[in-house]
C-alpha positions as CSV (number, residue, x, y, z in Angstrom):
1,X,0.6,25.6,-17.7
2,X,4.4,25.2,-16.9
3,X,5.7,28.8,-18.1
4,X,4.8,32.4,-17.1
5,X,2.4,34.8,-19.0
6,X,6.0,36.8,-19.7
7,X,7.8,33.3,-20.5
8,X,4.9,32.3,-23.2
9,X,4.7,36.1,-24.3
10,X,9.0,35.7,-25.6
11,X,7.8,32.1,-26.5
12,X,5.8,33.8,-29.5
13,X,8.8,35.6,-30.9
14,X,10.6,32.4,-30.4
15,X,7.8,31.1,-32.7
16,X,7.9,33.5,-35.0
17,X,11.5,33.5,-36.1
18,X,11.6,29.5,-36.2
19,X,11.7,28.7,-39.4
20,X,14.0,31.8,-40.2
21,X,16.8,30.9,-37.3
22,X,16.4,27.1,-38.4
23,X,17.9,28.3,-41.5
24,X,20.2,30.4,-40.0
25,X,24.1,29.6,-39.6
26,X,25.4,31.9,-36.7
27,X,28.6,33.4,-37.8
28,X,31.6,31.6,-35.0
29,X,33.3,34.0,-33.1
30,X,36.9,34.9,-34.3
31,X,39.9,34.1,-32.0
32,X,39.8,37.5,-30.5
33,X,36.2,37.9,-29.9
34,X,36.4,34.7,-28.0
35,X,39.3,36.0,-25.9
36,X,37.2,39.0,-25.1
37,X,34.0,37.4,-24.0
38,X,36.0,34.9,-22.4
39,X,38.0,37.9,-19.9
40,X,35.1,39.6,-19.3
41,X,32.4,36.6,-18.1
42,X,33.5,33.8,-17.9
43,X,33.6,32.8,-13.9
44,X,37.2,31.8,-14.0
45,X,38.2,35.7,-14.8
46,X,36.4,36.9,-11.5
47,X,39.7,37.5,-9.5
48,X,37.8,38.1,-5.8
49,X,36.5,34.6,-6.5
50,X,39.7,33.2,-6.4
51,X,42.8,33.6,-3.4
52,X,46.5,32.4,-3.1
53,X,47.4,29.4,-1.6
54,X,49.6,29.7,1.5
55,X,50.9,26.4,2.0
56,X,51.3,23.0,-0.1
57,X,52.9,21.6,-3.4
58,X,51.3,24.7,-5.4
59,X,52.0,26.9,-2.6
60,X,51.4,30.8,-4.3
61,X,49.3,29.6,-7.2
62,X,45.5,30.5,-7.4
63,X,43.1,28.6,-6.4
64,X,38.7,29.0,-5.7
65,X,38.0,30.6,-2.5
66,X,36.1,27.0,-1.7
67,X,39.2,25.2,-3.0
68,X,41.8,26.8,-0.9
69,X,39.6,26.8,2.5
70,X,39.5,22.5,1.7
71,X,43.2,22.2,0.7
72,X,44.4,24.4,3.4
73,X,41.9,22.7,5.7
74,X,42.4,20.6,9.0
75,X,42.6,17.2,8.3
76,X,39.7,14.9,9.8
77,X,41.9,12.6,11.9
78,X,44.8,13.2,14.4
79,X,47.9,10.5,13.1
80,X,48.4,9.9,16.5
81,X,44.8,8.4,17.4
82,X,45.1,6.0,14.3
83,X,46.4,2.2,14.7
84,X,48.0,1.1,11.3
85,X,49.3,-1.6,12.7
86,X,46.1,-3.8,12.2
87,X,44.4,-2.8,8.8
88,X,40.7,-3.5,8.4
89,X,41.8,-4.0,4.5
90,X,44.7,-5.7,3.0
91,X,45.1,-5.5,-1.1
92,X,47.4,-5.3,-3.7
93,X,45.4,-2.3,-4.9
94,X,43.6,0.4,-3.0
95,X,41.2,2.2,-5.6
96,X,39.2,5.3,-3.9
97,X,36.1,6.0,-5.7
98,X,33.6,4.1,-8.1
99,X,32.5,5.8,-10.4
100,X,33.4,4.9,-14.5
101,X,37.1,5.9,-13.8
102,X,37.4,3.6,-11.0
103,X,35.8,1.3,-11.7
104,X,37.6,1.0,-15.4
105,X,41.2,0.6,-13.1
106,X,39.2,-1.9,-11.3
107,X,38.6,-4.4,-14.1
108,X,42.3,-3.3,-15.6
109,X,44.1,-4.0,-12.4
110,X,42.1,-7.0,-12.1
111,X,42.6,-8.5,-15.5
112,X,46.3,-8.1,-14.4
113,X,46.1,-10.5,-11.8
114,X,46.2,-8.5,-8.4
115,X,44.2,-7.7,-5.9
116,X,41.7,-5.5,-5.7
117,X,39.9,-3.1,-3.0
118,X,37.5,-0.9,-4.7
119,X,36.2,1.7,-1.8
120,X,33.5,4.3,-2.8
121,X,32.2,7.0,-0.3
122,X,28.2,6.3,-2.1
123,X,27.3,3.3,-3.5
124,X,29.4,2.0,-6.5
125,X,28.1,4.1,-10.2
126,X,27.2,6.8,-8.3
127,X,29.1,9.1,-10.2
128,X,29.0,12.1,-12.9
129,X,29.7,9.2,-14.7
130,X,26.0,8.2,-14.4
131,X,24.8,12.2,-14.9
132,X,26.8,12.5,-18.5
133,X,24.5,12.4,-21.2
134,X,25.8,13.3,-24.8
135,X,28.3,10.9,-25.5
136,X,31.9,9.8,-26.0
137,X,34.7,10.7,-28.3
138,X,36.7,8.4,-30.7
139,X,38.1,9.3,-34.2
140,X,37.4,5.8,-35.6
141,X,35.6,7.4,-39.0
142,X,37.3,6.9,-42.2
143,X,37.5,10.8,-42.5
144,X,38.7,11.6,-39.2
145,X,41.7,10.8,-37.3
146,X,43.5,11.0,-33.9
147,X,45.8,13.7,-35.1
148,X,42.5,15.5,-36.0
149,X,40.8,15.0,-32.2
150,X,44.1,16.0,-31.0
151,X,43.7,19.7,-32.8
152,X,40.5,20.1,-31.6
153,X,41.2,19.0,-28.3
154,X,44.0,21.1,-27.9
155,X,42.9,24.1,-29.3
156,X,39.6,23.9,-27.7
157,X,41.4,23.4,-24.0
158,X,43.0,26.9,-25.2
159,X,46.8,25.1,-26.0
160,X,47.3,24.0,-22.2
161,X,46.7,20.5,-22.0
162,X,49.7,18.4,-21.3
163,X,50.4,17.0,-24.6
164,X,51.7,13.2,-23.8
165,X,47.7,13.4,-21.9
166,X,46.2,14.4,-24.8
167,X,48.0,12.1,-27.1
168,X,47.4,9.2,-24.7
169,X,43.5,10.2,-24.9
170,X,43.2,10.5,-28.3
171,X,45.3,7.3,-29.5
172,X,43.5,5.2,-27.1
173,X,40.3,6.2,-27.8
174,X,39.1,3.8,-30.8
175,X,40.4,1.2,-28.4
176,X,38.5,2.4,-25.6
177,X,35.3,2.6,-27.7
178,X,35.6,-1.0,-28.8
179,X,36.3,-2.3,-25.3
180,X,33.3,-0.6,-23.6
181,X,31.2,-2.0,-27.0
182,X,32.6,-5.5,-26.1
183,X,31.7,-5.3,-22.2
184,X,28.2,-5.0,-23.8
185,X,27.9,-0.8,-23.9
186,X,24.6,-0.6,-26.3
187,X,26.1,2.5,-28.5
188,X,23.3,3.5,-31.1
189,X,23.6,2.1,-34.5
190,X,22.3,2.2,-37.6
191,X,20.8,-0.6,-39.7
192,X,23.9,-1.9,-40.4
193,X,25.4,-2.1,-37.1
194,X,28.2,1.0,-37.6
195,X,28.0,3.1,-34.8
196,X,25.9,6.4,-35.3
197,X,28.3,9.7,-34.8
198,X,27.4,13.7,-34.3
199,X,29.0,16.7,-34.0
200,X,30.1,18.2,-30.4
201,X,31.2,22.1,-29.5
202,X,34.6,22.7,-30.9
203,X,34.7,19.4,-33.2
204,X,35.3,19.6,-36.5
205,X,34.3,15.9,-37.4
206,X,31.5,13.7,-36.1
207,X,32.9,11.4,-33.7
208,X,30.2,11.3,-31.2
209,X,29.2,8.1,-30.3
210,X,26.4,8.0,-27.6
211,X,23.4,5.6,-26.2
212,X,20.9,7.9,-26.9
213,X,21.2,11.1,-24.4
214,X,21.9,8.4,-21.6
215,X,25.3,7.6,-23.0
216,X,26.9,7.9,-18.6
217,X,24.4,6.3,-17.7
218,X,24.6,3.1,-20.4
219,X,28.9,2.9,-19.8
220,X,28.2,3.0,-15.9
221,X,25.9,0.2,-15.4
222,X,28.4,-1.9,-17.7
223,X,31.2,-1.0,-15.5
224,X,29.6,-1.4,-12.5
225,X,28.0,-4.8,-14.0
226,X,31.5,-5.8,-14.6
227,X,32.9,-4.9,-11.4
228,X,30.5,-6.7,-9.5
229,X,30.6,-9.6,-11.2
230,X,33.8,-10.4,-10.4
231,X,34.1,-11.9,-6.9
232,X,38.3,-10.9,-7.1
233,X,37.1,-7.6,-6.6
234,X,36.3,-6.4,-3.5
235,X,33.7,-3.6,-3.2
236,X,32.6,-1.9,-0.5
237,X,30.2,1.0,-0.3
238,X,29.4,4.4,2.2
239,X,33.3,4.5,2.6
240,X,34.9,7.5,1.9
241,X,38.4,8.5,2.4
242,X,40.0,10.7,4.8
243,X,43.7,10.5,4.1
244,X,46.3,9.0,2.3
245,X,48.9,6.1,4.3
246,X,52.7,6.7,3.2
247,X,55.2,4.3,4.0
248,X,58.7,5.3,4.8
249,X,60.1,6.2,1.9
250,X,57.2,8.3,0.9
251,X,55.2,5.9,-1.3
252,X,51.6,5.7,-1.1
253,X,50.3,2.7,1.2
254,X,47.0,3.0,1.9
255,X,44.4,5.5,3.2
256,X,42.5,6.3,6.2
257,X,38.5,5.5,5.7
258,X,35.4,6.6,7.5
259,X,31.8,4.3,7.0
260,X,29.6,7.3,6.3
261,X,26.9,5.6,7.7
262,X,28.4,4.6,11.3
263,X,31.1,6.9,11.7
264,X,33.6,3.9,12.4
265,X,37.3,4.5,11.3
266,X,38.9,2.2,9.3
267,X,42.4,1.4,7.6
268,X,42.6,-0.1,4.4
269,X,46.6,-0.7,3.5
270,X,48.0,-1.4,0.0
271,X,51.1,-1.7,-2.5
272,X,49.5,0.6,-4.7
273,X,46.6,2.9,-4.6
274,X,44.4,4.9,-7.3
275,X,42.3,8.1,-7.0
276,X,39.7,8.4,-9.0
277,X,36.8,10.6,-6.8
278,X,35.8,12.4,-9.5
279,X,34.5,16.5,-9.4
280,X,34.0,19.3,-7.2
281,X,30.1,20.9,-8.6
282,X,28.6,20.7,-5.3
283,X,31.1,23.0,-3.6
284,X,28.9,25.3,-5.3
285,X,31.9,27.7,-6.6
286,X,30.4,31.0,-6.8
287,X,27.1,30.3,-6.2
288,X,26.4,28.4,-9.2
289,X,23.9,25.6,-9.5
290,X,25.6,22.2,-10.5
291,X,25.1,19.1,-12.9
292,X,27.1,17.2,-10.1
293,X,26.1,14.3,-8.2
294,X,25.9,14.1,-4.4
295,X,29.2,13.3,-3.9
296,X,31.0,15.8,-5.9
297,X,33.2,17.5,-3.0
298,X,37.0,17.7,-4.7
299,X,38.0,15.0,-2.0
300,X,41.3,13.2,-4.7
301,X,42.2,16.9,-5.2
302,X,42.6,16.9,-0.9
303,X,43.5,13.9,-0.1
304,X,46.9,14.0,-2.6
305,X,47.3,17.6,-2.0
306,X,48.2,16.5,1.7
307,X,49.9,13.6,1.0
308,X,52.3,15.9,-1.5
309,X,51.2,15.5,-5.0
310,X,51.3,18.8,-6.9
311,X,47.6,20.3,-8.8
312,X,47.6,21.3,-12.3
313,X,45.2,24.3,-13.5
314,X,43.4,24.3,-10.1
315,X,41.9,27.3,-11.0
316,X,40.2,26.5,-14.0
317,X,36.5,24.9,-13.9
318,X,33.9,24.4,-16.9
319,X,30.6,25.6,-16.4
320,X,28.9,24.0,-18.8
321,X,26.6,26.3,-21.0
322,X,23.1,24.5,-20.9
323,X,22.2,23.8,-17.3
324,X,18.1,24.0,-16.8
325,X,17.3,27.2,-15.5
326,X,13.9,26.6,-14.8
327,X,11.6,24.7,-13.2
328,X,13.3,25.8,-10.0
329,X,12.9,21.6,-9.5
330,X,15.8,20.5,-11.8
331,X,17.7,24.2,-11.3
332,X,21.2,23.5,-12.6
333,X,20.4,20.1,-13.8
334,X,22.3,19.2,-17.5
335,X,20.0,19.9,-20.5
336,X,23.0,17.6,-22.9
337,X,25.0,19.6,-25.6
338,X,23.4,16.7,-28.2
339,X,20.6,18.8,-28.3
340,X,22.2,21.8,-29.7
341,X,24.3,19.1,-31.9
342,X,21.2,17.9,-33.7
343,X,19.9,21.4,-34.5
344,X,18.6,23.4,-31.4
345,X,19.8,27.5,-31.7
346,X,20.1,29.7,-28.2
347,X,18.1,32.7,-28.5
348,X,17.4,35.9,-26.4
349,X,14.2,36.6,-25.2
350,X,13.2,38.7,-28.6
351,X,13.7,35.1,-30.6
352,X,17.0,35.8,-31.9
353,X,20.0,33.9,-32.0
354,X,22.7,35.4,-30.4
355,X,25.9,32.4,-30.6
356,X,26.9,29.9,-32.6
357,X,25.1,26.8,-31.1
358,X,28.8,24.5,-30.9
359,X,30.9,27.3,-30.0
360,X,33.6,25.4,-27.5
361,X,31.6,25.2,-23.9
362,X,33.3,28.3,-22.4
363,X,32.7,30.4,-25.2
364,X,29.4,29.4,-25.2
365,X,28.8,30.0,-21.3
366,X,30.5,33.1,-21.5
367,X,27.9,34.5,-24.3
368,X,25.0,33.1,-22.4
369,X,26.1,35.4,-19.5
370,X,26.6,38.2,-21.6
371,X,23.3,38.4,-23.3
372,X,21.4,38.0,-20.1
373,X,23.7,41.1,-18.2
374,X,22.9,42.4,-21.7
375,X,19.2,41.9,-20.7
376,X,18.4,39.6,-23.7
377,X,17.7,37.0,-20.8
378,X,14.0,35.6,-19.5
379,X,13.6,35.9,-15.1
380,X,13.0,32.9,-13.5
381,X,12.3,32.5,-9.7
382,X,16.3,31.6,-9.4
383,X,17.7,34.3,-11.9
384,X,17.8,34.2,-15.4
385,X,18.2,32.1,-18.6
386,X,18.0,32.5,-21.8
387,X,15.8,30.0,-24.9
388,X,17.0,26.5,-26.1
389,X,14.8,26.5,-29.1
390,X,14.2,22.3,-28.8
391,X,11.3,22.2,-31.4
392,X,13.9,23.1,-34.3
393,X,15.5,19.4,-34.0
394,X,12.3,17.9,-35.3
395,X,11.5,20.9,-37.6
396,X,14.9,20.0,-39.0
397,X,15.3,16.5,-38.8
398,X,12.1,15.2,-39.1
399,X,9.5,14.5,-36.5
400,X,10.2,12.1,-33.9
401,X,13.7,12.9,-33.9
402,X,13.7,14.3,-30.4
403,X,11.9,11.4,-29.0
404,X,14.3,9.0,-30.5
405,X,17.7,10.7,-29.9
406,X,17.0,12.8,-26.5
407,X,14.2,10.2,-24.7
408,X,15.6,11.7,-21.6
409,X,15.5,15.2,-22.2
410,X,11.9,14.8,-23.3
411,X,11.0,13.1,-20.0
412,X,12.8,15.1,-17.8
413,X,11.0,18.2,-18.9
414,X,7.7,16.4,-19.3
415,X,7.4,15.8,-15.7
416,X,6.7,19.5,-15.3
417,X,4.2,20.3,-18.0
418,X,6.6,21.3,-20.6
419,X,7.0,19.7,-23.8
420,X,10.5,20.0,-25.7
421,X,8.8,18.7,-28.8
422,X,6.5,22.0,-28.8
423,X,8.0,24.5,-26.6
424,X,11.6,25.9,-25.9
425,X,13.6,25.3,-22.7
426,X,15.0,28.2,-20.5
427,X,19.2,27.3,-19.8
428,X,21.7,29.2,-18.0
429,X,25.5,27.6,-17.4
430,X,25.8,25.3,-14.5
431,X,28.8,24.2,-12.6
432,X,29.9,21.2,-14.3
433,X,33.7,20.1,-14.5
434,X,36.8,20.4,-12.7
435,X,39.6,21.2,-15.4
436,X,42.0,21.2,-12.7
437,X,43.0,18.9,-10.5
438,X,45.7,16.2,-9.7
439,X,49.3,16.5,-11.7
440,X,50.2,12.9,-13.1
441,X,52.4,11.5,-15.7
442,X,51.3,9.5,-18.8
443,X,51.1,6.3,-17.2
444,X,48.9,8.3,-14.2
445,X,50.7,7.9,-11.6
446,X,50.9,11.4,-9.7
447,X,53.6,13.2,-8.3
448,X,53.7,10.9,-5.2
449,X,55.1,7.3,-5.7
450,X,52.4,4.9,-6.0
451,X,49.8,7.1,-5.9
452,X,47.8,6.7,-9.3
453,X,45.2,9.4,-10.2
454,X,42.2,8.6,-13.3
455,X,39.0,10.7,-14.2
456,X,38.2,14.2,-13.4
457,X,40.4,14.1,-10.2
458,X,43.1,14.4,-12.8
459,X,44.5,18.1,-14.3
460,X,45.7,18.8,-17.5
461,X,44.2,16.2,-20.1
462,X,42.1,19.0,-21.2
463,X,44.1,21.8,-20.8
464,X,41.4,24.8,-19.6
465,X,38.4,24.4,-21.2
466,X,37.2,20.7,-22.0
467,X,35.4,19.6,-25.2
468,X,32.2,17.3,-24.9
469,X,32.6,13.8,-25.3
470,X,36.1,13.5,-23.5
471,X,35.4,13.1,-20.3
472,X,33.7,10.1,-20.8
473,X,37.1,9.1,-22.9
474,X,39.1,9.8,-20.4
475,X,37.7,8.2,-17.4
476,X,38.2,5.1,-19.8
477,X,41.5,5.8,-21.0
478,X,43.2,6.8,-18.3
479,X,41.2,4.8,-15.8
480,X,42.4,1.7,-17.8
481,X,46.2,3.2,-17.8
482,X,46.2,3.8,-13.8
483,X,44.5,-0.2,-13.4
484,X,47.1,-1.1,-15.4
485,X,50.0,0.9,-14.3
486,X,49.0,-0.1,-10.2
487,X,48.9,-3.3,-11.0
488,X,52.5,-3.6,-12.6
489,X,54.1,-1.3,-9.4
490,X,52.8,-4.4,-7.8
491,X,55.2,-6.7,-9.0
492,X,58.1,-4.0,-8.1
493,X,56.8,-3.3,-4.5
494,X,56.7,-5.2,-1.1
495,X,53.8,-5.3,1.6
496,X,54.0,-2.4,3.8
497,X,55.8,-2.5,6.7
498,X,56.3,0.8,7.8
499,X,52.6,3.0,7.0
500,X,52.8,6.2,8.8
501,X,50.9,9.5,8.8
502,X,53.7,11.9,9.8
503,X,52.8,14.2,6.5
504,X,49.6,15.0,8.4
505,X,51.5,16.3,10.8
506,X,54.0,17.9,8.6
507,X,50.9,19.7,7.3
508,X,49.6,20.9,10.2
509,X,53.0,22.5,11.1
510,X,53.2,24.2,7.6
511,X,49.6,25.7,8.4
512,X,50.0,26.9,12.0
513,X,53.5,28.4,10.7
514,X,51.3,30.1,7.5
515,X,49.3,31.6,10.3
516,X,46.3,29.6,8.8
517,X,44.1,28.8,12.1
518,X,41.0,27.8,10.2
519,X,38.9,25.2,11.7
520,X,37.5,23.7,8.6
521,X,37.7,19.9,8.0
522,X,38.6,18.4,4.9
523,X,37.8,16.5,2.8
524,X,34.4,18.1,3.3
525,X,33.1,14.6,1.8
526,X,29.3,15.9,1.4
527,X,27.5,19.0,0.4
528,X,26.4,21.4,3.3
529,X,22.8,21.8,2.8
530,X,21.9,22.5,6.2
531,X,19.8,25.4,6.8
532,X,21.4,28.2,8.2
């Protein structure tokens, strides 16, 4: 048996107000209740968890602790011991990382005639792009429109997004849905072959549009299908970046790599180039457990940071609300926010509802924290959580629903005895996208010429708090717009003749005068998980 006497002892009160919270419509918190909850637990109001940044583009801004010890780190090479004047690599475009954002620029830049390197520190789609479950965002109903996502983008993200971002996303989003469904993406569909919607947190319209709850998983082997099956682009895996390559005048040229596998340094020079390295969940901010994959170390955010390129919101993370807080074997792993879409209420350990179940994600992590400090939450061997009453989605939808809609929820939890169809889940909020990151323009490119940014390396589409569904848009959107962006700063830009790394050097003079004498390297490029 998979839960605790104490667990199956709150599972009866679950049990017993069922049919009564199935019924139920939790009253949404009012603009100032939200503010409240907000200041007073969500992570990103914990000021000792944060510190000023000494040096750089954003120098005085706030920043994570684990942020600013990586952007104010020592780079990984010394300029001087690095020959650019015999790359490894030559291409018209360099794009670092290969996940659905880079991948996306890949075919773009490719269908605009250059060439393309494609360079990814894992193996190409291995990405949060695989991990992302619930779906993807497009206002391409008859009752819904891009002027509507835009509202509920915008006030979701709390009013900060960059507006000409936001507009970009939500414009190009029927477009982007109709492009993945032409690669061959396999969106559900009903019997008529129109595309199956459902509401997210913070929507006021369904404009969901998933494969099932594998939806990252469905758009990343397309890509990476794609990619690979074009022999003009070049691919090559277990390379990670260490720095960017300026040339004279300042324009990105390249970047510095490292085989992770052999240690060997390598050069890879270019016209253009295109970060698109995707999130930072296993720094671990706080302590928090993480949805991330492997790779998810903040190395775009570094890598332009040092180069030049200013941040945007760098202080500003989403935990994301439902993270599986027990077994201890998939601790922090996403429980998708479709489940609480198709009918699933959060309740305390009494059986009552505490939160409207689509509250926007921060609201609803901030509330989860608050009713288990409250102690309305169940311990577990790595905290707390609180209930994800799964069995309402059948009692309300009809039986079989679960196993139709969320096939991978019900076998991720199945593994361990537990049974989503018959018994609740424990969740607790898990580390799970980097609002912040890299400043860039509407047609991507960043604050640094030449250098394009796409995917969740990027700050500002979302403003502060980021609505389901659009990250998966905007790895699309703007990983389309910085493949085709790259590849037209081609045309206007000659072969480098002059790559240099005196900003690294630049760099280290503006630490050592900061009186920064860290030793840390950065990009930190994996997790450390060595025991202590």
């Amino acid at each position: 048996m998979a839960y605790s006497e104490e667990m199956l002892e709150s599972i009866k009160k679950v049990e017993a107000n069922r049919e009564y919270n199935a019924a139920l419509e939790p009253t949404r918190l009012t603009a100032e209740e939200k503010e409240a909850v907000l200041n007073e637990y969500h992570p990103d109001h914990i000021a000792s968890q944060f510190a000023e940044l000494k040096i750089g583009p954003n120098k005085g801004e706030k920043a994570p602790l684990e942020l600013v010890e990586l952007l104010q780190g020592k780079s990984r090479i010394c300029a001087k011991d690095i020959d650019l004047s015999k790359p490894d690599f030559t291409s018209d475009v360099l794009i670092i990382g290969g996940g659905g954002a880079g991948t996306s620029a890949a075919i773009e830049a490719d269908n605009a005639g250059a060439s393309v390197l494609l360079v990814t520190k894992l193996r190409v789609g291995d990405a949060n792009t695989m991990m992302a479950e619930g779906g993807i965002q497009a206002a391409d109903k008859e009752n819904d429109s891009p002027a509507q996502h835009f509202l509920d983008a915008f006030g979701g993200g709390h009013f900060a997004a960059k507006k000409e971002l936001l507009e970009e996303l939500v414009t190009d989003a029927p477009v982007a849905i109709k492009w993945l469904n032409d690669l061959g993406v396999e969106f559900d569909k009903d019997e008529t072959g129109r595309m199956v919607t459902t509401h997210g947190g913070g929507t006021s319209r369904k404009r969901m549009h998933a494969c099932k709850d594998y939806s990252g998983a469905e758009i990343m082997r397309t890509l990476r299908d794609e990619v690979l099956n074009r022999k003009t682009i070049k691919v090559v895996d277990f390379t990670a970046a260490l720095d960017i390559v300026k040339d004279a005048d300042g324009k990105a040229c390249g970047a510095v790599l490292q085989n992770i596998e052999t240690g060997k340094i390598l050069v890879a020079l270019a016209k253009t180039v295109i970060i698109a390295t995707g999130g930072a969940g296993r720094l671990h901010y706080q302590g928090f457990p993480t949805s991330n994959h492997y790779g998810a170390t903040a190395d775009g955010l570094v890598l332009a940071y040092r180069a030049g390129a200013k941040l945007l919101y760098e202080d500003s993370l989403q935990y994301h609300p439902t993270g599986a807080a027990f077994p201890q074997q998939i601790f922090g792993a996403l429980v998708t926010e479709k489940v609480r879409s198709l009918g699933a209420k959060v309740v305390n350990k009494d059986g009552t509802v505490f939160v409207h179940p689509l509250e926007t994600r921060d609201v609803e992590a901030a509330s989860i924290i608050k009713e288990c400090r409250k102690g309305g939450g169940i311990k577990t061997q790595n905290g707390e959580g609180v209930w994800l009453d799964t069995p309402m989605i059948d009692l309300k939808n009809g039986e079989g629903t679960i196993e139709k809609r969320i096939p991978a929820m019900l076998r991720m939890f199945g593994k361990y005895g537990i049974d989503i169809r018959k018994q609740p889940i424990l969740v607790y909020p898990t580390l799970h996208y980097q609002n912040g990151g890299i400043d860039i323009k509407a047609n991507g490119e960043s604050g640094v010429k030449n250098l394009f940014v796409a995917g969740e390396a990027v700050g500002g589409i979302h403003g502060r708090n980021r609505l389901m569904g659009n990250s998966l848009l905007d790895i699309i959107v703007f990983g389309r717009i910085a493949g085709k962006s790259a590849a037209a700063a081609v045309k206007n830009t000659a072969a480098p003749t002059t790559p240099s790394l005196k900003h690294l050097d630049d760099f280290e003079a503006e630490r050592k005068a900061a009186g920064i004498t860290s030793e840390k390297l950065s990009p930190q490029l994996l997790p450390d998980y060595a025991r202590k």
